[in-house]
C-alpha positions as CSV (number, residue, x, y, z in Angstrom):
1,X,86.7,73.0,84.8
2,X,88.0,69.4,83.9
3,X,87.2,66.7,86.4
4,X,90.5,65.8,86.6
5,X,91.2,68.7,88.3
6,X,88.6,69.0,90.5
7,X,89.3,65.3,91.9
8,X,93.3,66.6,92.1
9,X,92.5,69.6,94.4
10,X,89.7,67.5,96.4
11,X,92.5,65.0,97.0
12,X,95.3,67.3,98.0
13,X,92.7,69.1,100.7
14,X,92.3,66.0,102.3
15,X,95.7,65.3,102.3
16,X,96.3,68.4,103.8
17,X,93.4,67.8,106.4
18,X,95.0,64.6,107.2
19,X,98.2,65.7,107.9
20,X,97.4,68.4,110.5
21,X,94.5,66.4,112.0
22,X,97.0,63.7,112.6
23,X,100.1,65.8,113.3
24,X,99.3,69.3,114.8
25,X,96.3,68.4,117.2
26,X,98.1,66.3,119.3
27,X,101.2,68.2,118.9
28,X,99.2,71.2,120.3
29,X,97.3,69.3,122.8
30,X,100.6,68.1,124.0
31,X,102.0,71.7,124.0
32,X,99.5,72.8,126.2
33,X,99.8,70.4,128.4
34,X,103.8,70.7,128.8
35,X,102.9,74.8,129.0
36,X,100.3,73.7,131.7
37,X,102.6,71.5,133.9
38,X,105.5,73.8,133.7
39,X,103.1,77.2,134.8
40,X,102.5,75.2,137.9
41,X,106.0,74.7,139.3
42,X,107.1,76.2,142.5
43,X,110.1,77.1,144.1
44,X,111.7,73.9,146.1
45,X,110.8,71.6,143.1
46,X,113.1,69.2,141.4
47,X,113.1,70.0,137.2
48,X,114.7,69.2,134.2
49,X,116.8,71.6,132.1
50,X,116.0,70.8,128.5
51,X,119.8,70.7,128.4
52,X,119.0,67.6,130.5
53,X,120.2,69.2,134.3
54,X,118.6,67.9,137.1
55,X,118.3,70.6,139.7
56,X,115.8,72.1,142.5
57,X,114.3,75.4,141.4
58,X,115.6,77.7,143.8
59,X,114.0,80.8,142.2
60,X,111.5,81.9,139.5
61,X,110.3,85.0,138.4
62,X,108.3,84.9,134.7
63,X,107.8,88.7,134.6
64,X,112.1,89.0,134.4
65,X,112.2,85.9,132.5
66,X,114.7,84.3,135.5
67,X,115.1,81.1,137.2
68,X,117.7,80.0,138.9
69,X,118.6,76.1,140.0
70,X,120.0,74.3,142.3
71,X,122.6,71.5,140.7
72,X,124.5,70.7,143.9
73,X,124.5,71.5,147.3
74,X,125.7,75.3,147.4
75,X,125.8,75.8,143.7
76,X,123.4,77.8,141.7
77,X,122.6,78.2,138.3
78,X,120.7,80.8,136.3
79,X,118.5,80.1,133.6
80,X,115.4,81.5,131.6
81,X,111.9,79.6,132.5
82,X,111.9,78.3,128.8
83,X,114.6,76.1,129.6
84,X,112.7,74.1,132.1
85,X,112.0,71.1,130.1
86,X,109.8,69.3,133.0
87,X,109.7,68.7,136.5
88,X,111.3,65.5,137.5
89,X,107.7,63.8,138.2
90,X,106.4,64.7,135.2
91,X,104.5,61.4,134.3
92,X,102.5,62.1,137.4
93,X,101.5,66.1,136.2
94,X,100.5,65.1,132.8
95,X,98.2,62.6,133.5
96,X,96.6,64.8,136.4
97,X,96.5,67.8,133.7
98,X,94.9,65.7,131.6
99,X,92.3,64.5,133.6
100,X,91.7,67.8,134.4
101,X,91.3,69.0,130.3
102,X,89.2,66.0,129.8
103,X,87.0,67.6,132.3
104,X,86.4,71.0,130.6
């Protein structure tokens, strides 16, 4: 095989390497941690629709894939779980969820 080519393919590996070391790790470890903080929430919370609605969950139930939220006073909305973007203290959850991961 021609060096040339061997140097080309080394090159593009670690390209590659590169790339999802610096892009899909933390994009995982983030995803985890948004999964994580958003398995935890409880009925009475205030969230965030990724729609960007700020309501208190009312309701959840993950085995029928239904929420429903509160938006104002006497006025419900359904949703699925997967629109939850966060709860409204989220800064707070993902630092304590991380603390907890750096502890495993």
């Amino acid at each position: 095989m021609n060096y040339a080519l061997i140097v080309l393919f080394t090159a593009i590996a670690l390209v590659l390497f590169l790339v999802w070391f610096l892009v899909a790790v933390p994009q995982r470890r983030s995803r985890q941690t948004q999964e994580q903080v958003v398995a935890e929430l409880e009925v009475g919370e205030e969230i965030v629709t990724v729609g960007g609605l700020i309501g208190k969950l009312t309701y959840i139930d993950r085995e029928k894939d239904l929420a429903k939220i509160e938006i104002a006073k006497g006025i419900e909305v359904r949703i699925i779980p997967a629109a939850i973007s966060h709860p409204l203290d989220i800064m707070a959850r993902i630092k304590r969820a991380e603390k907890q991961q750096g502890k495993k």
